[in-house]
C-alpha positions in Angstrom: -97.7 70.8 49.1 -95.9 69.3 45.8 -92.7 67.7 45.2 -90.3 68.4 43.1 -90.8 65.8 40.9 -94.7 66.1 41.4 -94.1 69.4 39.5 -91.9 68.4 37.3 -94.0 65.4 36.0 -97.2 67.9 36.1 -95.3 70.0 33.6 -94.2 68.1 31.4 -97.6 65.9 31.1 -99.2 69.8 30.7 -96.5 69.8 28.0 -96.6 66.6 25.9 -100.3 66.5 26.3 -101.1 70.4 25.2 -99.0 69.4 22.1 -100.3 65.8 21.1 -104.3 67.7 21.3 -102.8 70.1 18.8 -101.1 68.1 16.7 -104.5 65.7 16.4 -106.2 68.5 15.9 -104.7 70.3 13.0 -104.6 66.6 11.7 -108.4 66.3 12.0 -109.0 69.8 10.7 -107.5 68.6 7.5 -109.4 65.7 6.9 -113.2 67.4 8.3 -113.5 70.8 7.2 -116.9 70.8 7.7 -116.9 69.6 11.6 -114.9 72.8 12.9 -116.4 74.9 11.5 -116.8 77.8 13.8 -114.6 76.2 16.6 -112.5 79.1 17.0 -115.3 80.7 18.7 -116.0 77.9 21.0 -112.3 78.5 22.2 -112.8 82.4 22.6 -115.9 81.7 24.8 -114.1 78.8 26.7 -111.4 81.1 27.4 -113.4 84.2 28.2 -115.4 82.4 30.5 -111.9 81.0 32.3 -111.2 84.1 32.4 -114.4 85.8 33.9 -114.4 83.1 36.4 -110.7 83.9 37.3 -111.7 87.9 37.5 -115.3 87.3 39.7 -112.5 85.2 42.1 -110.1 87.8 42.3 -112.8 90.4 43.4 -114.6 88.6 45.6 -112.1 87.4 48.1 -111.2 90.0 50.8 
């Protein structure tokens, strides 16, 4: 379906780009207290609902 280097450029864009939103975003957290506050919980619904829509796939396919 993929290359090889498909993949391998898919990963390491995952990679690079997974840590550049962190970095920016520990730098913004810094500098705006008042904007993030109660992001942690927009993450834990983000990822529960991944999550739910990952289980309601998994146990509906036969």
């Amino acid at each position: 379906m993929f290359s090889t280097g498909q993949l391998i450029f898919a990963a390491c864009f995952v990679v690079v780009f997974t840590f550049i939103i962190i970095y920016s975003y520990r730098k913004d957290r810094k500098d705006q207290k008042e904007y993030f506050k109660g992001s942690f919980k927009i993450i834990l619904f983000m990822i529960g609902l991944i999550f739910s829509l990952f289980l309601i796939k998994v146990y509906t396919q036969k």
